[in-house]
C-alpha positions as CSV (number, residue, x, y, z in Angstrom):
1,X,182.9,-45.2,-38.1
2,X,184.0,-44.2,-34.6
3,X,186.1,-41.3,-33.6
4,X,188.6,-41.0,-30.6
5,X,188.9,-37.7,-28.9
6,X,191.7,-36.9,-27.1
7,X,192.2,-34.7,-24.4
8,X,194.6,-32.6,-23.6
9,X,194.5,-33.3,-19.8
10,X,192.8,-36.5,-18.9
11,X,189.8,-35.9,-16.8
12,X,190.2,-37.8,-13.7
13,X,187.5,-38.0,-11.0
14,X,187.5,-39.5,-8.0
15,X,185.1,-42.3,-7.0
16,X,182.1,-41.8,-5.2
17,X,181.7,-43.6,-1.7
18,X,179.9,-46.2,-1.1
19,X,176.8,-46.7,0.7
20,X,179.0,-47.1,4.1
21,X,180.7,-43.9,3.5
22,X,177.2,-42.2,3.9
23,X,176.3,-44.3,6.6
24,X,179.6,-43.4,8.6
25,X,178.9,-39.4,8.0
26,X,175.0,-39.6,8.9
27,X,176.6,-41.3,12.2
28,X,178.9,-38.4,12.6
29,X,176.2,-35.6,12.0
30,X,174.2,-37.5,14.6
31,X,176.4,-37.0,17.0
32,X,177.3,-33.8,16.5
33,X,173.4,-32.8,16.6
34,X,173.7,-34.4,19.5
35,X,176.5,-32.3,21.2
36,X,174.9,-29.5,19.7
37,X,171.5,-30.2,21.6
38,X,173.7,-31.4,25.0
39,X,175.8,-28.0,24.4
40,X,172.5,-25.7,25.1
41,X,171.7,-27.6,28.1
42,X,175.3,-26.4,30.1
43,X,174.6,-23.1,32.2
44,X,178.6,-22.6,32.2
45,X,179.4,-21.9,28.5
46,X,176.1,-19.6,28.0
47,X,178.0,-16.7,26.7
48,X,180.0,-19.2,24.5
49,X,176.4,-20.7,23.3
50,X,176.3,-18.9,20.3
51,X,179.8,-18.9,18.9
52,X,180.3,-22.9,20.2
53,X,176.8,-24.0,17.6
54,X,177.9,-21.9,15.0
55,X,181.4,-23.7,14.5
56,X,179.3,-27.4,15.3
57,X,176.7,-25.7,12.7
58,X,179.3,-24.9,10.2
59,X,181.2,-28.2,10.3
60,X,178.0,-30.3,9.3
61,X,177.3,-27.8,6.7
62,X,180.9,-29.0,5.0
63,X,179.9,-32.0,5.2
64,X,176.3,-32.7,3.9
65,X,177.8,-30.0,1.2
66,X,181.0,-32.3,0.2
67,X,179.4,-35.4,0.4
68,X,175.7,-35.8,0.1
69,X,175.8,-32.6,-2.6
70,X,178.7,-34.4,-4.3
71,X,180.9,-30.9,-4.4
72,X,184.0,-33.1,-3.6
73,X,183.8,-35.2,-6.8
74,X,182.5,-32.5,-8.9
75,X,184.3,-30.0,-11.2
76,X,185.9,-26.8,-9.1
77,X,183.5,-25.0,-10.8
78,X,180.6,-25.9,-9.3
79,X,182.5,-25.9,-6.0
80,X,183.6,-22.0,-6.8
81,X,180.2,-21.2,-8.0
82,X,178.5,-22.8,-4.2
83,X,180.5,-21.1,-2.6
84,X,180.4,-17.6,-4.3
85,X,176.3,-17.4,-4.0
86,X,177.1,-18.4,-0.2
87,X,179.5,-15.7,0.1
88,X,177.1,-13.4,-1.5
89,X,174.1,-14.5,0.6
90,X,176.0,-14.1,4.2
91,X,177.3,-10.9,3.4
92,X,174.0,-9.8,2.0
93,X,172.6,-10.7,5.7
94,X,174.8,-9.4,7.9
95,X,174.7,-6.0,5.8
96,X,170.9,-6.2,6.4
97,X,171.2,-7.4,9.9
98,X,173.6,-4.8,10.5
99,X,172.0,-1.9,8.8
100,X,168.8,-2.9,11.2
101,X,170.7,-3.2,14.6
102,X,170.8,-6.5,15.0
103,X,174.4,-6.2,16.0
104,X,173.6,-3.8,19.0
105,X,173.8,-4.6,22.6
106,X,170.5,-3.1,24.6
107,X,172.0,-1.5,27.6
108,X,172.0,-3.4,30.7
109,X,168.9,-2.5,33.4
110,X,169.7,-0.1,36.3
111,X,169.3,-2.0,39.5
């Protein structure tokens, strides 16, 4: 005897890419490693080094995270649940990094 269960809301997921999908973002992470590394190398945007490799940092992060951790085909929940423990863990290091002056500026040498 079999049994049908229905549900109230049809669980719908979205397919998974294929094998050129992956391909196509590895190329993409490539190259943006590859501004990334090209982006140290220019003496005009030193004081921008920092804040330029974080966003190119970030970006990759959303998409190894969407893609090759599945978060974008999985439930919200696990989504919610990444990110909260991320949350937590950043703020948990800059509190540290700031209670420990990491966030100070050493005054400049007098000439």
């Amino acid at each position: 005897m079999t049994t049908h269960i229905q549900r109230a809301h049809p669980v719908e997921h979205e397919a998974h890419p294929g094998p050129g999908k992956y391909a196509m973002i590895a190329v993409v992470l490539a190259i943006v490693t590859a501004i990334e590394v090209g982006v140290y190398y220019i003496e005009a945007i030193r004081n921008l080094l920092v804040p330029i490799l974080l966003v190119l940092s970030a970006g990759k992060f959303v998409l190894v995270v969407m893609y090759y951790m599945h978060l974008k085909f999985d439930h919200r929940l696990f989504t919610a649940l990444f990110v909260g423990g991320l949350f937590i863990a950043t703020s948990t290091i800059l509190a540290l990094m700031a209670l420990f002056g990491a966030f100070i500026m050493p005054a400049a040498p007098h000439a």
